[in-house]
C-alpha positions in Angstrom: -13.1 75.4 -39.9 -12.4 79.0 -39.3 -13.9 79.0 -36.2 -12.0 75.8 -35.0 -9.1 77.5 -35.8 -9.4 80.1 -33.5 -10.7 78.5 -30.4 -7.6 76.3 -30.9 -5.4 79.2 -31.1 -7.3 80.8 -28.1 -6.3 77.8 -26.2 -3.0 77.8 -27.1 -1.8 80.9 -26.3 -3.5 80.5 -22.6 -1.5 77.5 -22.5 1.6 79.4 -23.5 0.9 82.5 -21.1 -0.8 80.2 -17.6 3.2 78.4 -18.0 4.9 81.7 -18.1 8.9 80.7 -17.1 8.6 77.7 -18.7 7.8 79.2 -21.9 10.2 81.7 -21.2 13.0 79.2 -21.0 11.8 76.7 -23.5 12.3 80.5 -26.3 15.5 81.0 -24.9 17.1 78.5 -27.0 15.5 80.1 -29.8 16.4 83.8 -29.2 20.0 82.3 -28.7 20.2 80.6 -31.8 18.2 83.6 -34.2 20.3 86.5 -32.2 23.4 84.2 -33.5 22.2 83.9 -36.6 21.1 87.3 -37.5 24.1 88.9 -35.9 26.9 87.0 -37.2 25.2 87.0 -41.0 25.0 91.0 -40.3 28.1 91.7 -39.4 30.2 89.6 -42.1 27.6 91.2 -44.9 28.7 94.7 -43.0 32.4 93.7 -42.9 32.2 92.1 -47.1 30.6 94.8 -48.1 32.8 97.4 -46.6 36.1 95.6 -47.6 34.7 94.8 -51.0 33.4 98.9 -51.6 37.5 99.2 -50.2 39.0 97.8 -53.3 36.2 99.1 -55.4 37.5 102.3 -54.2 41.2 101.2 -54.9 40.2 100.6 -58.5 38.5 97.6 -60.2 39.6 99.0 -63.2 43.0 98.9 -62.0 46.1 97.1 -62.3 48.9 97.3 -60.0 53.1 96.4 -61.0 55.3 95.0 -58.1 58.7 95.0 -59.3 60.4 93.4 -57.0 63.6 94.0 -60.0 66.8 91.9 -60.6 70.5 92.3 -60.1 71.2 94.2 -63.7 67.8 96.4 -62.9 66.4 97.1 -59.7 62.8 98.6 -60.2 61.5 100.6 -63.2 63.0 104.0 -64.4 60.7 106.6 -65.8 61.2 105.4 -69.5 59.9 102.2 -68.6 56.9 104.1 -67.0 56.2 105.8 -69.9 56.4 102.8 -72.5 54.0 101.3 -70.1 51.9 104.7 -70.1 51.4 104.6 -74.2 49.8 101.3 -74.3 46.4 101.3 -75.4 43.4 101.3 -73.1 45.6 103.1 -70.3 44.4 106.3 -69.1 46.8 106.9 -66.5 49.6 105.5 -64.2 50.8 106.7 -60.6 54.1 105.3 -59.2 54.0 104.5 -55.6 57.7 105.3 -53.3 56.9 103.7 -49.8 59.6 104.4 -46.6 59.0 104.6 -42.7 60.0 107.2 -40.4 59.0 109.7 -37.5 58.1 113.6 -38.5 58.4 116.2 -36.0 56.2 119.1 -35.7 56.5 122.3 -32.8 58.7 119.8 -30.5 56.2 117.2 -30.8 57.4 113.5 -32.7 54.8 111.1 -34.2 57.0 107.9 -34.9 55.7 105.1 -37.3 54.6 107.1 -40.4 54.1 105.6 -43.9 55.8 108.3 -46.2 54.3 107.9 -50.2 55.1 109.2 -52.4 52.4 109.8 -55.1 51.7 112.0 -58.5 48.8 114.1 -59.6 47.0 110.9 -61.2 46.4 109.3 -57.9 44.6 111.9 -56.7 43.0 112.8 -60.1 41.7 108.9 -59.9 41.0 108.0 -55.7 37.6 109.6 -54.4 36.8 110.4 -51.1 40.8 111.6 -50.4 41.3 115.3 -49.5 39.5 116.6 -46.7 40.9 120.1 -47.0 43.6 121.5 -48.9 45.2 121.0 -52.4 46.3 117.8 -54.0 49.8 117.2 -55.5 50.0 118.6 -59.2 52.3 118.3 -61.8 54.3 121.3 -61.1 55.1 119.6 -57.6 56.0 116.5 -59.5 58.2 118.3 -62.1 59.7 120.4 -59.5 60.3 117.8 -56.9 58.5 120.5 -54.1 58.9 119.5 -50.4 55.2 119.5 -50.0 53.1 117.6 -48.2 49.3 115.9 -47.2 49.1 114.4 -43.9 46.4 111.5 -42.5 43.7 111.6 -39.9 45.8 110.1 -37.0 48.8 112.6 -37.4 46.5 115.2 -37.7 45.0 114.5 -34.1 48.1 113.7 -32.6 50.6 117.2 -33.7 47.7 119.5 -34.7 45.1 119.3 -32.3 43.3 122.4 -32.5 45.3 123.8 -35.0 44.7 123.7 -38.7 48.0 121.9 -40.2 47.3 123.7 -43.6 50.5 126.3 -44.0 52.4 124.6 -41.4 55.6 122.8 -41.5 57.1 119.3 -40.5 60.5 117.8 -40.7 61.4 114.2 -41.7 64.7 113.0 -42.8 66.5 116.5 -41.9 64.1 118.3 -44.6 60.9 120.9 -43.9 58.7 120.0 -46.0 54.7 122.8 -45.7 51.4 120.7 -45.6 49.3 121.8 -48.2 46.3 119.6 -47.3 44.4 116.9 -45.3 43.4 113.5 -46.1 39.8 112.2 -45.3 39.9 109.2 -42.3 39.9 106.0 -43.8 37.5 103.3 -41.9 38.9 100.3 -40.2 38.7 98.0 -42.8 40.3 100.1 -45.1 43.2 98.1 -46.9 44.7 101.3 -48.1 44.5 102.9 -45.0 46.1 107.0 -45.1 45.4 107.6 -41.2 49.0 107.5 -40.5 50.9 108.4 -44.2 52.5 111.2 -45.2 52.0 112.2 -49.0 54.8 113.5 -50.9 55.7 114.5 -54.5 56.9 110.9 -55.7 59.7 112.6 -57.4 60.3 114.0 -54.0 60.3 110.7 -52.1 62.9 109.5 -54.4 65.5 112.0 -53.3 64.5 111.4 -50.3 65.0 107.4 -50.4 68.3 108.0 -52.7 66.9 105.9 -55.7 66.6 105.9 -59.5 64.0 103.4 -59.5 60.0 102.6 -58.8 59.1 99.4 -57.4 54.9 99.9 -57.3 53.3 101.4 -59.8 49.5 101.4 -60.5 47.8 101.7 -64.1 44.1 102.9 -64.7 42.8 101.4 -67.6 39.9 102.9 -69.5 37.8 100.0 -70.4 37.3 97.1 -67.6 36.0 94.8 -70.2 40.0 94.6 -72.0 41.8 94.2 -68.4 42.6 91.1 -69.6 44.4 92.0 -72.8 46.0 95.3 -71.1 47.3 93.5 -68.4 48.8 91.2 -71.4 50.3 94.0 -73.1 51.7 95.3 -70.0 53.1 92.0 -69.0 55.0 92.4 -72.8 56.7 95.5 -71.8 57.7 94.4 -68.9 59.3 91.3 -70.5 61.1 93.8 -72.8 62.4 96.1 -69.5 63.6 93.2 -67.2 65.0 91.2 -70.1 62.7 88.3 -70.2 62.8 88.0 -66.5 59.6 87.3 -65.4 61.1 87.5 -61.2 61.7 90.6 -61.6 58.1 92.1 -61.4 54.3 90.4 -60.9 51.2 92.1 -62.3 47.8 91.7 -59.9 44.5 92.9 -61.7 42.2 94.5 -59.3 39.1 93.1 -60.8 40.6 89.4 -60.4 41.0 90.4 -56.9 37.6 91.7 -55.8 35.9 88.0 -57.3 38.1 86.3 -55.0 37.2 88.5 -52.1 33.6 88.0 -53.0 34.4 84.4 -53.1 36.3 84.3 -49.6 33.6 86.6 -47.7 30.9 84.3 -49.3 32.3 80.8 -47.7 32.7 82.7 -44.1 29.6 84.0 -43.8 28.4 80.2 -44.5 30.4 78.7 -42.2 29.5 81.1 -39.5 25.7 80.6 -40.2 26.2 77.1 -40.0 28.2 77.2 -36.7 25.3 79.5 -35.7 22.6 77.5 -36.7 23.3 74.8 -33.8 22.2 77.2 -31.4 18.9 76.8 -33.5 18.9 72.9 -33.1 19.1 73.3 -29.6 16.2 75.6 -29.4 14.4 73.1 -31.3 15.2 70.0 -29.2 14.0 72.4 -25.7 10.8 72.6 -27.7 10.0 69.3 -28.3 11.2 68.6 -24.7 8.9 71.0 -23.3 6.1 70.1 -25.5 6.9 66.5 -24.7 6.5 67.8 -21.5 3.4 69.2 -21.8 1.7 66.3 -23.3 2.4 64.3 -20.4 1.1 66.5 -18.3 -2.0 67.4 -19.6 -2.9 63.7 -20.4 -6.0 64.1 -18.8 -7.2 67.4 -19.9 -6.3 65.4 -23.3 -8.4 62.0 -22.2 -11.5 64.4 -21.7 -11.7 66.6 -24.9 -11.3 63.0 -26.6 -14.3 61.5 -24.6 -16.1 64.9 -25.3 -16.0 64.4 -29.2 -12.5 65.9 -29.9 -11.0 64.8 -33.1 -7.7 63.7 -33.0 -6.6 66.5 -35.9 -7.8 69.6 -33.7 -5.7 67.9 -30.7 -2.7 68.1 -32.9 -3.0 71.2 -34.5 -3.7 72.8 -30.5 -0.2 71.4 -29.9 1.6 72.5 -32.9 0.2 75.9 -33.0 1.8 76.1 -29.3 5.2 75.0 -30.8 5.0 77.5 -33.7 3.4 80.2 -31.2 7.0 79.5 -29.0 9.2 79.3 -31.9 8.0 82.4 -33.7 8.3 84.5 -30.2 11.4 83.6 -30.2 12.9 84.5 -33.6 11.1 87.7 -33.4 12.8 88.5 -29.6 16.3 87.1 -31.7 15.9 89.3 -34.6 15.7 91.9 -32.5 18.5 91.2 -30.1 20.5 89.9 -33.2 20.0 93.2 -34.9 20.8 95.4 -31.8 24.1 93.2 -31.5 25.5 93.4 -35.4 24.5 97.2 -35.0 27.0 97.7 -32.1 29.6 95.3 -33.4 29.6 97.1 -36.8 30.0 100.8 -34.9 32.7 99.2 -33.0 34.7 97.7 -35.6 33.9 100.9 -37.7 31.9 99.5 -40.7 28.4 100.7 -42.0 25.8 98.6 -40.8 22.9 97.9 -43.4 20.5 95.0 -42.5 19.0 93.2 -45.9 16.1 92.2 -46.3 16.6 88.5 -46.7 17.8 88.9 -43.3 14.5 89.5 -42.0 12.9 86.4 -44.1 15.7 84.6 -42.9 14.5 84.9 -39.1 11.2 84.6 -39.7 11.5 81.3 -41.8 13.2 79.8 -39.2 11.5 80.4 -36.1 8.4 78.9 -38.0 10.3 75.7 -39.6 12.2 75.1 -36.5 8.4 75.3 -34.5 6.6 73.3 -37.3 10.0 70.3 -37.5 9.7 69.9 -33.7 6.7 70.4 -32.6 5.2 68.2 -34.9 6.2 64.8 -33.0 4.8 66.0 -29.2 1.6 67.1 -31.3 1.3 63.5 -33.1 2.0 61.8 -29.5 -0.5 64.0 -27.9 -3.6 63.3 -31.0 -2.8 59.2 -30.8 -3.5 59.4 -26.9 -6.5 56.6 -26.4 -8.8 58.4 -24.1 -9.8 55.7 -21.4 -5.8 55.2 -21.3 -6.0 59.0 -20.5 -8.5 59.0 -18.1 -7.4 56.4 -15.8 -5.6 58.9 -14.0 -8.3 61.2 -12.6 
């Protein structure tokens, strides 16, 4: 048996290697298909995973207050912030003040800059910020100091060369002296400091002209009681807007990341599906070829039968030439698949990791898609009658 197995084999792959661009074009279809395949799944884990770590980073064990306020009550004052601070299970809230302008530093004007403004908790809470520097503290806060942190992109653009720490910039007619740098966020970054400016949020509300918060963000303690906090919060809020319930929405960051997980999940299914035509096709060129083959080696076939070949080792010859093509072509699409996803994912400025169920997943089906359509050329060639066969010597 053994030894049947590899004379088959043996013949086989000299089939496959005496037909070298036809066996080269009948794989293309598959390295089209598994490059596809690979790449795309790659990429979208790449992208999920760096979005999803994104709002991990934001805080699953976060809540976050839009008030959006009402006619009587336009945002929340600072006693509504602190009714919501003494609720239990919170270990922290950070207002958020949010404007748009151009900063000026040494003559030179960067236009389009986020300016927020932000407390000591936000940094206290958000890793991977600072890149050198201080952070806001409370005495900033209390003090409402023109201080500031600027992002990666501003950085590049006014102090190239120069370290910004100790220097000043003007926005809104006011100095205001960086006292640090913020890290570079990546491009799928939904919170994204590249081009923000942070301020004392005391000190952005001078500088908007306003009594009032619309975005505030809550750290709770315990993940497990989001549910009930966000309840309590909701209360409070009731109490501060007057039962209006228009006048501010509540988003739980946990909530969030399962739909994420839940959105990312469908797309990378659709796009392996989409993908996985290219692998059809590949399939169909096999069979065609193999078809192909059959036909003309109906002789060769015609004379093994007269010789005392069984109709089993005919068809195993056959299919272990389908699986041999197939399985030459995953392997050249998992690599070309791979070599893709990794450029795409330094491109679009996401880590690239490659799991290994990616690597099963190639390899299962360049062998299914050999075995599936190879196995119909391999029946037609072992039901050949041999004097049928040999009529055309």
């Amino acid at each position: 048996m053994f030894a049947m197995l590899k004379e088959s084999i043996k013949m086989s792959w000299t089939n496959i290697i005496h037909n070298k661009m036809r066996s080269f074009l009948t794989i293309l279809g598959i390295v089209i298909g598994v490059s596809s395949v690979i790449a795309l799944i790659t990429i979208v884990q790449a992208a999920t995973s760096s979005v999803t770590s994104t709002v991990a980073t934001l805080g699953a064990n976060k809540i976050t207050i839009t008030a959006s306020g009402t006619p009587l009550k336009p945002g929340l004052s600072d006693n509504d912030i602190n009714d919501i601070s003494k609720i239990a299970n919170i270990d922290g809230v950070s207002p958020t003040m949010s404007s748009r302008t151009s900063i000026v530093y040494n003559k030179k004007v960067y236009e389009k800059v986020s300016i927020q403004g932000k407390n000591e908790v936000y940094f206290a809470k958000t890793d991977n910020l600072m890149a050198s520097g201080r952070a806001i503290n409370i005495l900033d806060i209390q003090d409402k100091n023109k201080v500031c942190l600027v992002g990666y992109n501003i950085i590049n653009e006014l102090f190239f060369a120069e370290d910004p720490i100790g220097k000043t910039v003007t926005f809104g007619g006011v100095d205001y002296t960086v006292i640090g740098t913020l890290q570079k966020s990546s491009g799928f970054d939904l919170n994204s400091n590249n081009n923000a400016v942070l301020i004392p949020y005391t000190t952005a509300m001078s500088f908007q002209g306003t009594r009032y918060i619309n975005l505030l963000d809550v750290y709770i303690v315990d993940g497990k009681l989001a549910d009930g906090t966000t309840a309590d919060i909701e209360s409070s809020l009731n109490q501060a807007f007057n039962n209006n319930s228009n006048g501010f929405s509540i988003i739980n960051m946990q909530s969030f990341l399962d739909i994420i997980s839940q959105m990312t999940g469908m797309l990378s299914l659709m796009l392996a599906g989409i993908a996985s035509i290219s692998l059809l096709v590949g399939g169909i060129g096999i069979m065609n070829m193999m078809l192909v083959s059959v036909t003309e080696r109906t002789t060769e076939i015609g004379l093994r039968k007269a010789l005392g070949a069984k109709p089993n080792r005919i068809q195993l010859q056959f299919l272990l030439e389908s699986i041999f093509l197939s399985l030459f072509g995953g392997i050249i699409g998992f690599a070309l698949g791979v070599l893709i996803a990794y450029v795409a994912c330094i491109l679009i400025d996401v880590t690239f990791s490659l799991a290994p169920s990616t690597v099963i997943l190639a390899i299962v089906f360049s062998v299914t898609v050999g075995i599936v359509f190879g196995l119909a050329p391999a029946n037609k060639a072992s039901r050949l009658n041999p004097i049928d066969a040999l009529r055309s010597i």
